[in-house]
N, C-alpha and C positions, 0 to 999 in steps of 0.2 A: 636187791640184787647187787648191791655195791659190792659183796663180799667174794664173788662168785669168779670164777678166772674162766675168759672166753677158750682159750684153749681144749683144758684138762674137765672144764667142769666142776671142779673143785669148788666146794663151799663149804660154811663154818660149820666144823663137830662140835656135838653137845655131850655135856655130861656134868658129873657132879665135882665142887671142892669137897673133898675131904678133910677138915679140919684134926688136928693131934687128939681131940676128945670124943673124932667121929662123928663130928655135927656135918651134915651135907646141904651143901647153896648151889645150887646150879649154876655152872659157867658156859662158857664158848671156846672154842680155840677157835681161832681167825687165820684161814692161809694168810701167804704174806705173798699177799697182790703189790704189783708194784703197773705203773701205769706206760706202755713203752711205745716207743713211736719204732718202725720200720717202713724202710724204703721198698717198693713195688717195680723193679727194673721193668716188667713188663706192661704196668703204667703209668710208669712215671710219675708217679707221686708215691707218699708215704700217707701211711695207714697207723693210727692208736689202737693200739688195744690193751685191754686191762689181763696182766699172765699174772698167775704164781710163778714162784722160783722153776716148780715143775713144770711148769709152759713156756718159760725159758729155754730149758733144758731141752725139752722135746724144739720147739722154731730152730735152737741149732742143729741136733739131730737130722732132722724132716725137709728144712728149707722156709721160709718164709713162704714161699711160692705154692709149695705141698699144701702149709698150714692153711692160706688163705682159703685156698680152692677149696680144701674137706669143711670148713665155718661157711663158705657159702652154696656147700652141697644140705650141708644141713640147717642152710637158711637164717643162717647169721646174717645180717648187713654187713658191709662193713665198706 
């Protein structure tokens, strides 16, 4: 589950390398999770969570406050 953004839900795509002679290896693409601390004004303290860029993008959007609340409506810890 390292791969996975608490946010978005995002987790890694699979599929194949294609190599110039059409030989195929199976790879990954891997979101690019990054691990982020945010502050909780209403309680006082700060909270990690692990976002994609897209789970960035969305906490500025939404609010930290919004995002929190919808992760423990749907039974995230956090």
């Amino acid at each position: 589950m390292s791969a996975h953004c608490q946010v978005t839900g995002r987790a890694p795509g699979f599929g194949n390398r294609v190599a110039h002679s059409q030989r195929r290896t199976r790879r990954r693409w891997n979101p690019n999770i990054q691990l982020k601390t945010y502050y909780l004004p209403s309680e006082g303290r700060r909270v990690r969570l692990r976002v994609s860029a897209k789970g960035i993008k969305v906490i500025d959007r939404d609010g930290i406050e919004a995002v929190v609340a919808r992760l423990r409506r749907d039974g995230v810890k956090i």
